[in-house]
Biotite code that builds the C-alpha atoms (Angstrom):
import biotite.structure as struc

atoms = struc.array([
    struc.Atom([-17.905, -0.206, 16.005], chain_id="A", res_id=1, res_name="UNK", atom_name="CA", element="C"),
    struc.Atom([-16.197, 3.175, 14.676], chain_id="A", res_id=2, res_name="UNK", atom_name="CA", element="C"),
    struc.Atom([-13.187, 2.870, 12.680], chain_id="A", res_id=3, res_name="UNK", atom_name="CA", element="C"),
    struc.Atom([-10.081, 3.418, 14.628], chain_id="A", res_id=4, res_name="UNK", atom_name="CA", element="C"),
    struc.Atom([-7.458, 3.971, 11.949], chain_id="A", res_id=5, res_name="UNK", atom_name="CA", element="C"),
    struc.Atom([-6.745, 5.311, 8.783], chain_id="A", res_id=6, res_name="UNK", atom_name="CA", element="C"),
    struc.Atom([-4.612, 4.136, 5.473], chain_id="A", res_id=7, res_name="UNK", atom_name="CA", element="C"),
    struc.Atom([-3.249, 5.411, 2.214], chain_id="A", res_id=8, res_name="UNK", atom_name="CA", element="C"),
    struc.Atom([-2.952, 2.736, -0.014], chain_id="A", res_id=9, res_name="UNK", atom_name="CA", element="C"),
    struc.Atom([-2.114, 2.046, -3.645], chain_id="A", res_id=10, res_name="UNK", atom_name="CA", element="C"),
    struc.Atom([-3.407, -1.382, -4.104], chain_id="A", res_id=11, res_name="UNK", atom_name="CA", element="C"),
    struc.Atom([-2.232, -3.691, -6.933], chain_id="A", res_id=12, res_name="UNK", atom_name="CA", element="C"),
    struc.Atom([-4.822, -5.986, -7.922], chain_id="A", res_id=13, res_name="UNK", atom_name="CA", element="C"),
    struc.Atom([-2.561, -7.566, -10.529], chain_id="A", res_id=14, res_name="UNK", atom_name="CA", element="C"),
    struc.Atom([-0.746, -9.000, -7.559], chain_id="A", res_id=15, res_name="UNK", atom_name="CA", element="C"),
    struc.Atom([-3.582, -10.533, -6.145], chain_id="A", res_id=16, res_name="UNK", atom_name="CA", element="C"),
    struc.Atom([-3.515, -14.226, -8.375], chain_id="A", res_id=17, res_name="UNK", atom_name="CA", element="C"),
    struc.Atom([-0.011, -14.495, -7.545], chain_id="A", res_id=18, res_name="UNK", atom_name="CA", element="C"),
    struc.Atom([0.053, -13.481, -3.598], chain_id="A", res_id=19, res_name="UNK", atom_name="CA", element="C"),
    struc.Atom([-3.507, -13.421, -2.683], chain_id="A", res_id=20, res_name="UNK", atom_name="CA", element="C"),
    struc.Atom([-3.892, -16.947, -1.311], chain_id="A", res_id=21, res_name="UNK", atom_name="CA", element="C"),
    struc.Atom([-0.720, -16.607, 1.109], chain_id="A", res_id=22, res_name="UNK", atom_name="CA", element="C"),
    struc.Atom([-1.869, -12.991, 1.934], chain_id="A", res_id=23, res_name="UNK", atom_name="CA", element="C"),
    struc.Atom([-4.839, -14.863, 3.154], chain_id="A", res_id=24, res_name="UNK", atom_name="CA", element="C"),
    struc.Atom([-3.404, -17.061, 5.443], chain_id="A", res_id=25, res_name="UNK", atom_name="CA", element="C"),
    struc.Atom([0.236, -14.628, 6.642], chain_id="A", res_id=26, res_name="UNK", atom_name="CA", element="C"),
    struc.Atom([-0.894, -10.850, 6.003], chain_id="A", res_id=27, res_name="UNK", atom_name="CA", element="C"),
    struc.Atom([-3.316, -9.559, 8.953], chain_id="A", res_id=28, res_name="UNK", atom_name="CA", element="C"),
    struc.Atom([-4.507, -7.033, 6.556], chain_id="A", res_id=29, res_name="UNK", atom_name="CA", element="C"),
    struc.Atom([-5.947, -9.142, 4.451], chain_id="A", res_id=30, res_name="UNK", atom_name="CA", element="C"),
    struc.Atom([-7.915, -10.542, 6.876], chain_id="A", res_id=31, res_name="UNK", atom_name="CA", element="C"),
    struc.Atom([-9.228, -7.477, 7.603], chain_id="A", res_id=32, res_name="UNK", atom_name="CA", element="C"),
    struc.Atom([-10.284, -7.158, 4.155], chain_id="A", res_id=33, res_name="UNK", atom_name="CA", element="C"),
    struc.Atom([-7.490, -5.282, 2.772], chain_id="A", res_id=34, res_name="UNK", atom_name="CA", element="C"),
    struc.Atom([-6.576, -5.999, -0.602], chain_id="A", res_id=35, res_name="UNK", atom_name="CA", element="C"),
    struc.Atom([-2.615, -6.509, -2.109], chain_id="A", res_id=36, res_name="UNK", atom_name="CA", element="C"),
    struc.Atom([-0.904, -2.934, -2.293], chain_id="A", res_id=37, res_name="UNK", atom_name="CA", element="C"),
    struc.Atom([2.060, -0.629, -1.340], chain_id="A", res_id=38, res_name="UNK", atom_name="CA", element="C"),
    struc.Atom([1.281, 1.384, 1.616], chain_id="A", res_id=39, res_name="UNK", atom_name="CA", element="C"),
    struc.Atom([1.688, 5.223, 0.757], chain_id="A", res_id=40, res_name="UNK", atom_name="CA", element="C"),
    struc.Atom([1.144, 6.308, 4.264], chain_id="A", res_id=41, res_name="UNK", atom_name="CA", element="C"),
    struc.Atom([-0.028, 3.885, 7.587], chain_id="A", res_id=42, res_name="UNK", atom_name="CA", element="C"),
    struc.Atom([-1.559, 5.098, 10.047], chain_id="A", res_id=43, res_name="UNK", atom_name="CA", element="C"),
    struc.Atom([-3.164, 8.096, 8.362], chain_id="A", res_id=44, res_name="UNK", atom_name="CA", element="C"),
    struc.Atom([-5.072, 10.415, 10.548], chain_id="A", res_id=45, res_name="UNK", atom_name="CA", element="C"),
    struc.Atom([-8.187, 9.121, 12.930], chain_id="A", res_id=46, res_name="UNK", atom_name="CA", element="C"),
    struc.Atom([-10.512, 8.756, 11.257], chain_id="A", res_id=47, res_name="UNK", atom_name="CA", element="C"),
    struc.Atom([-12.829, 11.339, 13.051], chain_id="A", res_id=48, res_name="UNK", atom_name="CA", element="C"),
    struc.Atom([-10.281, 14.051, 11.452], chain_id="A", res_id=49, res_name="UNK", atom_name="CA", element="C"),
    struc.Atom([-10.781, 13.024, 8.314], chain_id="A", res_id=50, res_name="UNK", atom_name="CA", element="C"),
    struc.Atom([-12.903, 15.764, 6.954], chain_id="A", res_id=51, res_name="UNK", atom_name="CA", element="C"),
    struc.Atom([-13.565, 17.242, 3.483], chain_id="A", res_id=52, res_name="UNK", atom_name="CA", element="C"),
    struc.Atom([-10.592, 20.068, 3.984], chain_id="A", res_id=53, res_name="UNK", atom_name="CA", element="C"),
    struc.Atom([-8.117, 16.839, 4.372], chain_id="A", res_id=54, res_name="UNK", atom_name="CA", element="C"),
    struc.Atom([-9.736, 14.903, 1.683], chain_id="A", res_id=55, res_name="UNK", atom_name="CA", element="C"),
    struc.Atom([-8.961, 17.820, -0.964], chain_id="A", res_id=56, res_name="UNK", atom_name="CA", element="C"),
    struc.Atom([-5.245, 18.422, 0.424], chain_id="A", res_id=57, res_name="UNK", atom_name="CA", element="C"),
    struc.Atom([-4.464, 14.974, -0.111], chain_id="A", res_id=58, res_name="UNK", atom_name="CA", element="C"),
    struc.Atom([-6.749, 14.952, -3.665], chain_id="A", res_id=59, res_name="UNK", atom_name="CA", element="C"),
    struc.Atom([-3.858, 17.948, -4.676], chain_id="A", res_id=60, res_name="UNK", atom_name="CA", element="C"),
    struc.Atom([-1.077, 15.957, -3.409], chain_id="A", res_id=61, res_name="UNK", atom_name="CA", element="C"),
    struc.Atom([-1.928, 12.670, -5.332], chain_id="A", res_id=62, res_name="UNK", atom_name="CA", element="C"),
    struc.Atom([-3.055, 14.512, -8.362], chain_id="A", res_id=63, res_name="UNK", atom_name="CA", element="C"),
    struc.Atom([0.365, 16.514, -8.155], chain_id="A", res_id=64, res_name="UNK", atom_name="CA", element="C"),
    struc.Atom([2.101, 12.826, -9.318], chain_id="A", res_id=65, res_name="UNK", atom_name="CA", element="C"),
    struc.Atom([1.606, 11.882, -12.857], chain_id="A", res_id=66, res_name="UNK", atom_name="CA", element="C"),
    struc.Atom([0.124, 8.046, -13.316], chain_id="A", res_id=67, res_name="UNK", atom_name="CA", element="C"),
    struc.Atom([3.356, 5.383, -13.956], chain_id="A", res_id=68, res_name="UNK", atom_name="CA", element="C"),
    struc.Atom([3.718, 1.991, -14.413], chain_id="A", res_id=69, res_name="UNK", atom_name="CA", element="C"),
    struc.Atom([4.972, -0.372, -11.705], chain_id="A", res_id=70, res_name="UNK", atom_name="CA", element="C"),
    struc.Atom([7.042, -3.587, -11.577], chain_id="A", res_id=71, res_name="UNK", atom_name="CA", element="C"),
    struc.Atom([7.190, -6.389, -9.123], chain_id="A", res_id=72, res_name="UNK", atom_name="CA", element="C"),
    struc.Atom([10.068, -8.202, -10.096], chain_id="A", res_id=73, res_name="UNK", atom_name="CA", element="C"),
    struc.Atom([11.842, -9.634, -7.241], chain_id="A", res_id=74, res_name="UNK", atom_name="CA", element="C"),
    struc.Atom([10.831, -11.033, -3.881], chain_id="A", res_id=75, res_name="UNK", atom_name="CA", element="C"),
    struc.Atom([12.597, -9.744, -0.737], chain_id="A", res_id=76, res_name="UNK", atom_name="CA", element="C"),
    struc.Atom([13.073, -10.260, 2.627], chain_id="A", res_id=77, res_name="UNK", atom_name="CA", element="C"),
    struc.Atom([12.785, -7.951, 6.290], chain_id="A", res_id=78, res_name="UNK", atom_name="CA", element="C"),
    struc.Atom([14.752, -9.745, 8.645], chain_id="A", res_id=79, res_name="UNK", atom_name="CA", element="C"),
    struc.Atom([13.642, -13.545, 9.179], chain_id="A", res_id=80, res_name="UNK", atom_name="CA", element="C"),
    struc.Atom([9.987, -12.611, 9.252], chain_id="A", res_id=81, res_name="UNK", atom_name="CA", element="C"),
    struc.Atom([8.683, -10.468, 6.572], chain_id="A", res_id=82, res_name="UNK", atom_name="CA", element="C"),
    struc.Atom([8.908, -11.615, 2.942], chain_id="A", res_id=83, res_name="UNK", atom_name="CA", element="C"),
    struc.Atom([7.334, -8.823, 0.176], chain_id="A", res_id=84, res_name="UNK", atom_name="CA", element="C"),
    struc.Atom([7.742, -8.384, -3.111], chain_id="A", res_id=85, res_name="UNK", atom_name="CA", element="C"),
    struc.Atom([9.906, -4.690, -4.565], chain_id="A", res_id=86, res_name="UNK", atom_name="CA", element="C"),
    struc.Atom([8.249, -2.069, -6.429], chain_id="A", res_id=87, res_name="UNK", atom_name="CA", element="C"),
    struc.Atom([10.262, -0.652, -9.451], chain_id="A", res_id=88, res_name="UNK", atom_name="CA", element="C"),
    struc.Atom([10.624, 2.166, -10.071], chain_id="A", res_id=89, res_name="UNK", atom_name="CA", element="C"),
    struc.Atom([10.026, 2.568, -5.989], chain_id="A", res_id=90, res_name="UNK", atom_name="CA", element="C"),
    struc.Atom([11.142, 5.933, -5.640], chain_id="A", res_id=91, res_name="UNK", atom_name="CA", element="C"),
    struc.Atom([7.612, 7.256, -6.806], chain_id="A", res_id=92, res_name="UNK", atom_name="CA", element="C"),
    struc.Atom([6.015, 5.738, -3.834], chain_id="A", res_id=93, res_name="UNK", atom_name="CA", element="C"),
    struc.Atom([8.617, 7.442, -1.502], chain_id="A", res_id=94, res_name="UNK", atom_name="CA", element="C"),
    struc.Atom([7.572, 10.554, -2.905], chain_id="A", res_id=95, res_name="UNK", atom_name="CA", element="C"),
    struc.Atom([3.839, 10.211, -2.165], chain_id="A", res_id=96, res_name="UNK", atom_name="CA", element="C"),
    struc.Atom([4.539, 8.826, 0.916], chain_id="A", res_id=97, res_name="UNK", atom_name="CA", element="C"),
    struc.Atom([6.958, 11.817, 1.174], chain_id="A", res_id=98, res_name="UNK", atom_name="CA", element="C"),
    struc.Atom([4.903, 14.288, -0.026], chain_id="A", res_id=99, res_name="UNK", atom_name="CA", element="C"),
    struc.Atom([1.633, 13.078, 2.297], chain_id="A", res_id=100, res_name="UNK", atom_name="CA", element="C"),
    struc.Atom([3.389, 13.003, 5.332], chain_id="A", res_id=101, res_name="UNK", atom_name="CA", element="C"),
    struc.Atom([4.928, 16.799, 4.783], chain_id="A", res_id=102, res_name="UNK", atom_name="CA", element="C"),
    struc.Atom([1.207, 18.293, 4.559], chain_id="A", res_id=103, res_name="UNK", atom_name="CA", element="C"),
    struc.Atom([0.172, 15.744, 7.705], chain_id="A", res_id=104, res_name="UNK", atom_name="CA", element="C"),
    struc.Atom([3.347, 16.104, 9.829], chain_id="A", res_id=105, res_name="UNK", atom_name="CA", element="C"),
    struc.Atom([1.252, 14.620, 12.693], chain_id="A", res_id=106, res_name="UNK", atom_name="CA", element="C"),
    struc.Atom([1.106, 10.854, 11.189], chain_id="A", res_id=107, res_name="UNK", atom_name="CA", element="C"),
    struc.Atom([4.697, 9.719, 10.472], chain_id="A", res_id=108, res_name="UNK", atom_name="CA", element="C"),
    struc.Atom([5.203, 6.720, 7.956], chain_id="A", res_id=109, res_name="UNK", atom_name="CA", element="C"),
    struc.Atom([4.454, 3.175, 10.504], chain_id="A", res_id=110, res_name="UNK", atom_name="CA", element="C"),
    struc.Atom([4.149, 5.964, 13.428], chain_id="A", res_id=111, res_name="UNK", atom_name="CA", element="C"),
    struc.Atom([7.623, 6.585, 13.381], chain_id="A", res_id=112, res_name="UNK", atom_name="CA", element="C"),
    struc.Atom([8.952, 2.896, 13.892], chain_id="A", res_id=113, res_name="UNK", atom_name="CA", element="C"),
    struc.Atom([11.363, 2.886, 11.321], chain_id="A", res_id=114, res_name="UNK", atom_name="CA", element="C"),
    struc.Atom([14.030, 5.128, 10.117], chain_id="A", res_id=115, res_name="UNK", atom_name="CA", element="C"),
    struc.Atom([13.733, 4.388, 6.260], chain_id="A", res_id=116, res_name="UNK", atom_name="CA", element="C"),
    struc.Atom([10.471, 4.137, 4.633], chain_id="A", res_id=117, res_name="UNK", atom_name="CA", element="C"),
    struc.Atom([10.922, 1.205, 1.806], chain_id="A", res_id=118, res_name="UNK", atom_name="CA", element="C"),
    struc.Atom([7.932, 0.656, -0.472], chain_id="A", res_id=119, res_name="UNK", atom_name="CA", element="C"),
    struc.Atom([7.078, -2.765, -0.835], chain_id="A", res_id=120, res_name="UNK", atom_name="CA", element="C"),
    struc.Atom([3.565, -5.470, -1.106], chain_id="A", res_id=121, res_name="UNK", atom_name="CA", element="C"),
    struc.Atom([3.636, -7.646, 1.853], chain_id="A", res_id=122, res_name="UNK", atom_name="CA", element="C"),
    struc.Atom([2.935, -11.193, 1.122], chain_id="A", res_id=123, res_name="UNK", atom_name="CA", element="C"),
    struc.Atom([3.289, -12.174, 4.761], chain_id="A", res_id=124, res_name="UNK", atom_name="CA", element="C"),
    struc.Atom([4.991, -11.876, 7.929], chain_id="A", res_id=125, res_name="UNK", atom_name="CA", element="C"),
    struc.Atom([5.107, -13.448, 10.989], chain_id="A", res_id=126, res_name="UNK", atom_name="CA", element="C"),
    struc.Atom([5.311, -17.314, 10.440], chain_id="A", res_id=127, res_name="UNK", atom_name="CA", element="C"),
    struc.Atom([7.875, -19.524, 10.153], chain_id="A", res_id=128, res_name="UNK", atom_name="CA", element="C"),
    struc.Atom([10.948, -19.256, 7.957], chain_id="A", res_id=129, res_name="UNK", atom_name="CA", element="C"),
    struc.Atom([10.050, -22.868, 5.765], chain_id="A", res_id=130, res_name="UNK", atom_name="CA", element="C"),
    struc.Atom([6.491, -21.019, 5.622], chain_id="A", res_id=131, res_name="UNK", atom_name="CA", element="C"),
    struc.Atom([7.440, -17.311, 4.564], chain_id="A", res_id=132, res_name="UNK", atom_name="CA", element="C"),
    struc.Atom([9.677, -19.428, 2.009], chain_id="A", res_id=133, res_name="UNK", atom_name="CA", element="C"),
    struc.Atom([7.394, -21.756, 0.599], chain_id="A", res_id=134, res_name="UNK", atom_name="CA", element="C"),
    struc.Atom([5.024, -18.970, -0.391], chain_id="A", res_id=135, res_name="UNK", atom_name="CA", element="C"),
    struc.Atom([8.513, -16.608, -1.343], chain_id="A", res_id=136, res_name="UNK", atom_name="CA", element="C"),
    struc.Atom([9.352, -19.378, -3.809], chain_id="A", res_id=137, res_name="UNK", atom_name="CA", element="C"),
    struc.Atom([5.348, -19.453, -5.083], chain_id="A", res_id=138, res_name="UNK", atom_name="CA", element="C"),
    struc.Atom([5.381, -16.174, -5.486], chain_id="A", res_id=139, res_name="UNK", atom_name="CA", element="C"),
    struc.Atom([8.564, -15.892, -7.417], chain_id="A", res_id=140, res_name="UNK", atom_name="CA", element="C"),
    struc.Atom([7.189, -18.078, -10.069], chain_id="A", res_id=141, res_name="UNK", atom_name="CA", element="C"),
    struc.Atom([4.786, -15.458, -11.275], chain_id="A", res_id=142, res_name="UNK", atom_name="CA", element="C"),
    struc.Atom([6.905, -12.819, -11.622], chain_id="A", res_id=143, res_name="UNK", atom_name="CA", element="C"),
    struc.Atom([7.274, -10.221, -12.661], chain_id="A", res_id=144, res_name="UNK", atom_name="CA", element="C"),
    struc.Atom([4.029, -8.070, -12.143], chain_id="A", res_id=145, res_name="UNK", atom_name="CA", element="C"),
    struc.Atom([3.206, -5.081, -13.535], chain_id="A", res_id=146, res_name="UNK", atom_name="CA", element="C"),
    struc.Atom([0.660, -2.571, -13.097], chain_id="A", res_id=147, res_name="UNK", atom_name="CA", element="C"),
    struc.Atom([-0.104, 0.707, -13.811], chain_id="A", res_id=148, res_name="UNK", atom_name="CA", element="C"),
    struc.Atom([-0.666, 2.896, -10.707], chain_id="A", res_id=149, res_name="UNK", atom_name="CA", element="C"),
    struc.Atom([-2.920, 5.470, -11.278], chain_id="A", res_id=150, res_name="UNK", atom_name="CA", element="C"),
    struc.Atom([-5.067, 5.853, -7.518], chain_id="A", res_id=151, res_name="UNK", atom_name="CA", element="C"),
    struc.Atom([-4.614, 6.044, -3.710], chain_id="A", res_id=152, res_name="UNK", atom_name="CA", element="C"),
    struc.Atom([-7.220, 4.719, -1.088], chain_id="A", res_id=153, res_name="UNK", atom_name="CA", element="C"),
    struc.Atom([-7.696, 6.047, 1.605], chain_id="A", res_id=154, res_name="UNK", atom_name="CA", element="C"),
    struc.Atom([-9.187, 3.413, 3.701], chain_id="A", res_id=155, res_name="UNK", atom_name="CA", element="C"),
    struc.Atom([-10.403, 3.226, 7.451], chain_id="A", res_id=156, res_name="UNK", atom_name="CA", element="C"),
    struc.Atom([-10.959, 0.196, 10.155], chain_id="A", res_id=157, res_name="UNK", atom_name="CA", element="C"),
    struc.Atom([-9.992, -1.423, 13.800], chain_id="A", res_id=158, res_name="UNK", atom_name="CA", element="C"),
    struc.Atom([-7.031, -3.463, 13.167], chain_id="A", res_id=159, res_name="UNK", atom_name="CA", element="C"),
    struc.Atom([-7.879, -6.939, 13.745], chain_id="A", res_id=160, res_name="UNK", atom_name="CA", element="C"),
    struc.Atom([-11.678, -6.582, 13.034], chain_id="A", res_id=161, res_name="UNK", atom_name="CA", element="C"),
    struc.Atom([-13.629, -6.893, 9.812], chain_id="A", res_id=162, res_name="UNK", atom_name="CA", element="C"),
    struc.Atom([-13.546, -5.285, 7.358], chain_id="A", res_id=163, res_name="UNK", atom_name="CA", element="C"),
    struc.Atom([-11.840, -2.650, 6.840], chain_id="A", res_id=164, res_name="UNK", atom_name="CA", element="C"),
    struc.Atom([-13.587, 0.224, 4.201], chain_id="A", res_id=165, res_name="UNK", atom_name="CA", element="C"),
    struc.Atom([-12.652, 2.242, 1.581], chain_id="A", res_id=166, res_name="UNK", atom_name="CA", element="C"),
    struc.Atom([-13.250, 5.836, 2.083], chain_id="A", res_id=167, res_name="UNK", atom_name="CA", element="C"),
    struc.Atom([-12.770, 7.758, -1.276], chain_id="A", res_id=168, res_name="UNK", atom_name="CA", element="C"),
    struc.Atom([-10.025, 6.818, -4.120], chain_id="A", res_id=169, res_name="UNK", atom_name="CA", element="C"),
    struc.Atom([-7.700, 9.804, -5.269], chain_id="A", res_id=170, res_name="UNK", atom_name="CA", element="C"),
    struc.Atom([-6.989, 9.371, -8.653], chain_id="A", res_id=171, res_name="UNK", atom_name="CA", element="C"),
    struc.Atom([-3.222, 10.366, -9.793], chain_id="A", res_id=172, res_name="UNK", atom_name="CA", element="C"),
    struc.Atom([-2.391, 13.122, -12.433], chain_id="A", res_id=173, res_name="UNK", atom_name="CA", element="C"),
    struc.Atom([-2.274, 12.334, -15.815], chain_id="A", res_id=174, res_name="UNK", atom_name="CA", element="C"),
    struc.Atom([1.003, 11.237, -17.454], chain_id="A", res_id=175, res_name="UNK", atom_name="CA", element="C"),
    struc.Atom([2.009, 13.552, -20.482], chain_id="A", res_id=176, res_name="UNK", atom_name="CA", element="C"),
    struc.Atom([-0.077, 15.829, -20.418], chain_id="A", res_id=177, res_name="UNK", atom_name="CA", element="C"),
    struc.Atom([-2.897, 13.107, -21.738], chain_id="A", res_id=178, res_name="UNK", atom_name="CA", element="C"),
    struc.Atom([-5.531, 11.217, -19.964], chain_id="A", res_id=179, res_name="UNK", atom_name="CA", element="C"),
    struc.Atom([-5.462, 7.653, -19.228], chain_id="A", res_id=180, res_name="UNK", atom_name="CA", element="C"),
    struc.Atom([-7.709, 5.127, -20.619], chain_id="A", res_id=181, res_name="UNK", atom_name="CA", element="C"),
    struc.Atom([-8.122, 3.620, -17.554], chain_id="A", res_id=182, res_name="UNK", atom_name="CA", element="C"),
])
């Protein structure tokens, strides 16, 4: 089966020992093979667009945004049904997520859905309260997280079918003028 859809992701594998385990069980993503991140932008373009003309212009966009440093530091809530954890600083992912979606007009942040884009690591959604808390509370106890953010993936795959793949990584600019060790 062809891939139907298309991500940007900045994934955060430092987050994995802390929410990977209740990702497995209350994130559909990572069922689907997706690992812990912040989206950047969801859905992308189909992935029959996706040619080497787009991969450059989003190459230049993501190496327009120096490298920084991330915190996860507090756990938060959407409603009743959605518990993440908050990316600080945050604003940097609103600007890639801005910046992506002003060259691809056509794919709007969560196709539209909501009004404010806020940058966050889903650690699951969808269950019950006592269960969203339980793992909330686990989670807490490992925090904070940090991570240095240095690449985007773009990744494709059929929501709801296994597994999703990673496409190409698009590494960010380098902070100060100097490159990263990593």
């Amino acid at each position: 089966m062809e891939p139907s859809q298309s991500a940007l992701i900045v994934p955060i594998p430092e987050a994995e020992p802390a929410v990977g385990r209740f990702r497995a069980s209350l994130d559909r993503a990572a069922s689907w093979g997706v690992p812990a991140h912040v989206t950047v932008l969801y859905p992308f373009l189909p992935p029959e667009r996706i040619d080497e003309a787009v991969l450059a212009m989003v190459r230049d966009i993501v190496a327009a945004v120096p490298r920084f440093d991330v915190s996860l530091a507090h756990v938060d809530w959407f409603g009743d049904t959605v518990v993440w954890l908050a990316p600080q600083p945050d604003h940097l992912f609103r600007d890639l997520t801005a910046a992506v979606w002003r060259r691809f007009p056509e794919a709007p942040p969560y196709a539209g859905a909501y009004s404010e884009v806020v940058p966050h690591l889903t650690i699951g959604d969808d269950a019950a309260r006592p269960v969203l808390e339980n793992a909330a509370e686990a989670v807490s106890a490992h925090l904070p997280i940090r991570a240095a953010v240095d690449v985007v993936r773009l990744i494709t795959g059929t929501p709801d079918r296994v597994p999703w793949c990673t496409v190409c990584d698009f590494p960010l600019g380098t902070s100060s003028g100097t490159p990263s060790s990593r």
